[in-house]
C-alpha positions in Angstrom: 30.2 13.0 12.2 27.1 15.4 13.1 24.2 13.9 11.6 21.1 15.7 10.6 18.0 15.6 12.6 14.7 14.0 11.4 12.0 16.7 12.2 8.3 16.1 12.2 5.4 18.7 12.7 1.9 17.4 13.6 -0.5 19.9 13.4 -4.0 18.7 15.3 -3.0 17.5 19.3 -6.3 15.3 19.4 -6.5 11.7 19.5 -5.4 11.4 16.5 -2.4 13.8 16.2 -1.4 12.6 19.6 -1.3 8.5 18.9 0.4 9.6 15.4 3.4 10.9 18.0 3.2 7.8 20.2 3.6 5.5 17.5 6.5 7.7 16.0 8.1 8.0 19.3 8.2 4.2 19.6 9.3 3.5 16.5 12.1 5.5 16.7 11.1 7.2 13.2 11.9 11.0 14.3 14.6 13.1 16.3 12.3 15.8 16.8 8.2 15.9 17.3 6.6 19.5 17.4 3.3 19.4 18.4 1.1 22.0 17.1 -2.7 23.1 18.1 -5.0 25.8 17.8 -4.9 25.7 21.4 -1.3 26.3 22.3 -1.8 24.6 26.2 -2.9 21.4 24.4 -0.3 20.9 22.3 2.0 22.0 25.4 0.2 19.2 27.5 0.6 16.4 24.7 3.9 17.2 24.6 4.9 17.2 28.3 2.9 13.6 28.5 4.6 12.0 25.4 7.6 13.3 26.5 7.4 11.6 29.7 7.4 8.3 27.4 11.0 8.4 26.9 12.6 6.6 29.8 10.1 3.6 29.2 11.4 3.3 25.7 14.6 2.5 23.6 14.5 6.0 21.6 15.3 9.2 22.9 13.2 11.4 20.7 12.4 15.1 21.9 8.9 16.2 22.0 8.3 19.7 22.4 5.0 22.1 21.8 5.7 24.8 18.4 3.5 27.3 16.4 2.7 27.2 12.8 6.1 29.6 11.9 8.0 27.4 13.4 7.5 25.0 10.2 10.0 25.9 8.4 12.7 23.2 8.7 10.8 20.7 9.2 10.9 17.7 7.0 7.5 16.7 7.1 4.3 18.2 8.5 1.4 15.6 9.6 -2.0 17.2 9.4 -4.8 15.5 11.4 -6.8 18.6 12.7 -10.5 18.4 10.4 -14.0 18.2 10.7 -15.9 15.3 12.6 -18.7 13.9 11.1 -21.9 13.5 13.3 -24.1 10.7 13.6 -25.5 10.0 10.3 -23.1 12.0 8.3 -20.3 10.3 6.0 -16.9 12.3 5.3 -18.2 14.1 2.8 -20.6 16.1 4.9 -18.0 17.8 6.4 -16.5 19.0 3.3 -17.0 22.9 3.7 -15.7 22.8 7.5 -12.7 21.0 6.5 -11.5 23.1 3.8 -12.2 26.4 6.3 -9.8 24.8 8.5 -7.3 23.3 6.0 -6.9 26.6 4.5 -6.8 28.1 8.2 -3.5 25.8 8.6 -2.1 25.6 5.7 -1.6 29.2 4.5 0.1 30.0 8.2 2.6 27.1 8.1 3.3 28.6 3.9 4.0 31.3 5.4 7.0 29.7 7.5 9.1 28.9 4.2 8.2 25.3 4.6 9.5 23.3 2.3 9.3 19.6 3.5 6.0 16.6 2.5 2.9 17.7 3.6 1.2 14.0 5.0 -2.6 14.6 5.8 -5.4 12.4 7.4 -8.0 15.3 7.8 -11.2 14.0 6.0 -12.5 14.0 3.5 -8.7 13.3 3.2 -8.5 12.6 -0.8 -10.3 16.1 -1.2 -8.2 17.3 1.5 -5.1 16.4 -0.1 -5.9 18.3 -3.5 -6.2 21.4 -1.6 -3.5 21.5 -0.1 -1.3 20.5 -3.1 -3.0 23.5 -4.7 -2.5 26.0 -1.7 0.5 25.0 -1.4 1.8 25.0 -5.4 4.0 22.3 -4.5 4.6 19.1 -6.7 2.4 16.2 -6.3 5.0 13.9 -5.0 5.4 16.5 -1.4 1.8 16.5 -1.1 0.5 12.7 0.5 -2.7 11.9 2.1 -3.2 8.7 4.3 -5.9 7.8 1.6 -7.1 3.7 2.0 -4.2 2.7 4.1 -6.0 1.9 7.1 -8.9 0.1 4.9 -6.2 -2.0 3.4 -5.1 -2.9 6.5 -8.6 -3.1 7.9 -9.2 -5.6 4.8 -5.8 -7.3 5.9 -7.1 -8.1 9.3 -10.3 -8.8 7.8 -8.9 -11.8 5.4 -6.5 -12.6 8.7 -9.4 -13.9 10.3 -10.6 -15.7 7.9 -7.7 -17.7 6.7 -5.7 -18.3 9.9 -3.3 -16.5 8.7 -0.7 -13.7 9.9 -2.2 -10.0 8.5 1.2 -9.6 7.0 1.1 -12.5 4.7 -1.6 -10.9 3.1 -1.6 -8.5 0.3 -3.9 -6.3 -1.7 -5.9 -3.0 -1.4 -8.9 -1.0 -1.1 -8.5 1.5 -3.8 -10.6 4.6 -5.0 -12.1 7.6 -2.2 -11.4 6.5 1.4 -15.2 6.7 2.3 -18.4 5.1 0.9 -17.4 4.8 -2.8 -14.0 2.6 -2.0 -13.6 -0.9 -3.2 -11.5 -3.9 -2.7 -9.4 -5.1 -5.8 -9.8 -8.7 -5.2 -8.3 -9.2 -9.0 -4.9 -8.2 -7.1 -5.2 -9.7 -3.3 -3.2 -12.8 -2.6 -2.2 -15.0 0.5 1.8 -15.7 0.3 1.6 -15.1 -3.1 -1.5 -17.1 -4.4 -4.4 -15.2 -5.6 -7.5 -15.5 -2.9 -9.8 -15.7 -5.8 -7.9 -19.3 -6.9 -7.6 -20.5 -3.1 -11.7 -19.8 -3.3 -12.2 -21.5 -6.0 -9.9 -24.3 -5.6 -10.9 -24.8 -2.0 -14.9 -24.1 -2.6 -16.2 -26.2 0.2 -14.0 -25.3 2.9 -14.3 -21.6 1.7 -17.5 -21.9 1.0 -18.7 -19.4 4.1 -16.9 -16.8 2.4 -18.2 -13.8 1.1 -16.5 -11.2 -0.7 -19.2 -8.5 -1.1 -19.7 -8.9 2.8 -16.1 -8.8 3.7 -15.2 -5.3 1.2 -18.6 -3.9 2.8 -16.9 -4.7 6.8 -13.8 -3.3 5.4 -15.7 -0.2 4.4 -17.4 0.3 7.5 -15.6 -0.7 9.6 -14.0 3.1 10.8 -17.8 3.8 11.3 -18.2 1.0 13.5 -15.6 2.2 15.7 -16.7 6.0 15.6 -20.3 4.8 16.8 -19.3 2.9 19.7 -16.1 4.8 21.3 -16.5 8.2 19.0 -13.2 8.1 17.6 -11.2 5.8 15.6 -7.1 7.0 16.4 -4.9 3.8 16.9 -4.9 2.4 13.5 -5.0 5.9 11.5 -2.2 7.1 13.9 0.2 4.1 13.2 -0.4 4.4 9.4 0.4 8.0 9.7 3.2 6.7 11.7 4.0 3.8 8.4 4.1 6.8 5.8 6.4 9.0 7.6 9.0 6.2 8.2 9.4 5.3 4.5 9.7 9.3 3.4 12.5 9.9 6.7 14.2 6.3 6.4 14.0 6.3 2.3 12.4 2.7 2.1 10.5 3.1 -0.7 7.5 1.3 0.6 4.1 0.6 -1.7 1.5 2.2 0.5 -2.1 3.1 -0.9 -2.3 6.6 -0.4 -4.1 9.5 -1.4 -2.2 10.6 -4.4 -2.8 13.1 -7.2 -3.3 11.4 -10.8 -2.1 13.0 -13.7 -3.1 10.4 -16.4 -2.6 7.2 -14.3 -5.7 4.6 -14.1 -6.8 7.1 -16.9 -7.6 9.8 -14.9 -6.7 13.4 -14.4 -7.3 16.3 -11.8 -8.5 13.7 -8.8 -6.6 12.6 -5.3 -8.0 9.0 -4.7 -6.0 6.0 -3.0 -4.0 3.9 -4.8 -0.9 1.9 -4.1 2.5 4.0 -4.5 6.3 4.4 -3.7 7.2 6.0 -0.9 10.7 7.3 -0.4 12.5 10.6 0.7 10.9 13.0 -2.1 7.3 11.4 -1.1 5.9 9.5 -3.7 8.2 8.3 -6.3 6.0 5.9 -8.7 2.0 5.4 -8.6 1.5 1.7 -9.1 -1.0 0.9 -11.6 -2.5 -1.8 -11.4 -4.2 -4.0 -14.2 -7.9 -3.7 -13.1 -10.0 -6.1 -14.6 -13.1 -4.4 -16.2 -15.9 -4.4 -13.6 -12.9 -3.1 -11.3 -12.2 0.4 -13.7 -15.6 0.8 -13.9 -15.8 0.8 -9.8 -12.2 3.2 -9.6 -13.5 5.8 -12.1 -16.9 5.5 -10.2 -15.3 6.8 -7.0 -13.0 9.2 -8.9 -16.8 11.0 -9.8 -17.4 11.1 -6.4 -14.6 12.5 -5.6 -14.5 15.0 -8.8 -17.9 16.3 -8.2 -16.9 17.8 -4.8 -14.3 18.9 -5.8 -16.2 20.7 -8.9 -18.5 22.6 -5.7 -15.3 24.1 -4.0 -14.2 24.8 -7.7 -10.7 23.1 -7.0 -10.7 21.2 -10.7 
């Protein structure tokens, strides 16, 4: 029995675009990679030296170098190509340069009769993600940005440290704008299941080193701290890009916080912040809300005004 092929677009063949398709390829999440770039020999190189990957690994997937019309059957399209903020700047500086290029890409690969999930990790990615779920008129649930994914897991390792313990047997989120205005939910972060607020209070003098305001502000910056010393920050972001796109191709309806389009959820309406969801073949099936505690809503709807009030100067709202 023929079975259909898994086919995956990423459109930006930088650093980021380019570990996205390693990850993939390794993985064994796609049939099919298309590489994509505003400089056609680029994305021709990245695929000739991914491609040369495939006798060193256990998959066999083919990795080849496309244009924007050649989105049409492809079942999801990764965006990574954006705006890099300079020394000083924040993700929000580079708002007006990343919706000139987001519109630049977009519209073309429209164009192609796409009809697949649009996953993003261009910055300001929550902003990102609105645009191109209004460019593109398609419903919320094909439209996904990599949102706090990689500061969840940056807060994962973080807490790993800490507590001797494996990343994986840790759970929670950083929720809200992925950039300055995040925060961690600590109401909602547990350790195999037991709240790391009770293990700190029940184990105050063996804990008693930690602090939780210090370890949300290392999760926060901790993308920064990469950029400044090596000037990019690619394997992390690439293998959550890589995370996503598994659960919409295999179906496994994951919980991953991304960037995800509220319509009445945590209260609010008309924003694209991070926040835990369902991931499965359609894109996002369910938003998880999650019972803040009060200083917590006050912190998400905080960061939803950031958010809002840029996207109020593009006159996206």
């Amino acid at each position: 029995m023929k079975r259909r092929k898994r086919r995956v677009a990423i459109v930006g063949s930088g650093m980021v675009g380019a570990t996205a398709a390693y990850s993939m390829i390794n993985q064994s999440i796609c049939d099919e990679i298309m590489m994509v770039d505003r400089t056609y020999d680029r994305a021709l190189a990245q695929a000739l030296d991914l491609s040369h990957c495939i006798d060193f690994t256990h998959t066999r997937t083919s990795v080849y170098a496309g244009t924007y019309a050649d989105c049409s059957d492809m079942d999801v399209v990764i965006l990574t190509a954006g705006a890099n903020p300079k020394p000083g700047q924040t993700r929000l500086d580079v708002l007006e340069e990343a919706v000139l290029i987001t519109r630049q890409i977009v519209t073309p690969i429209l164009k192609s009769s796409f009809e697949g999930i649009f996953i993003t990790a261009a910055n300001p990615v929550d902003i990102v993600t609105y645009l191109i779920r209004q460019l593109s008129g398609f419903p919320r649930n094909r439209v996904i940005g990599t949102g706090t994914s990689i500061d969840s897991s940056r807060l994962k390792t973080l807490l790993s440290d800490i507590f001797s313990i494996d990343p994986r047997s840790v759970h929670g989120y950083a929720l809200g704008e992925h950039g300055e205005s995040q925060f961690v939910a600590w109401s909602h972060v547990t350790i195999g299941g037991k709240p790391v607020l009770d293990i700190l209070s029940q184990h105050k003098e063996r804990f008693k080193h930690v602090d939780l305001t210090d370890i949300a502000r290392k999760t926060k910056d901790a993308g920064w701290e990469i950029y400044t010393r090596k000037g990019s920050t690619h394997f992390g972001i690439g293998s959550a890009i890589a995370h996503i796109t598994r659960s919409v191709l295999n179906d496994e309806h994951k919980i991953i916080a991304v960037s995800a389009i509220l319509e009445g959820e945590y209260g609010e309406h008309g924003v694209c912040t991070g926040v835990p969801a369902i991931i499965h073949s359609d894109g996002i099936q369910e938003i998880i809300e999650l019972n803040l505690n009060e200083e917590e809503r006050g912190l998400f709807a905080a960061s939803c005004g950031v958010i809002r009030s840029n996207l109020d100067k593009l006159n996206l709202v």
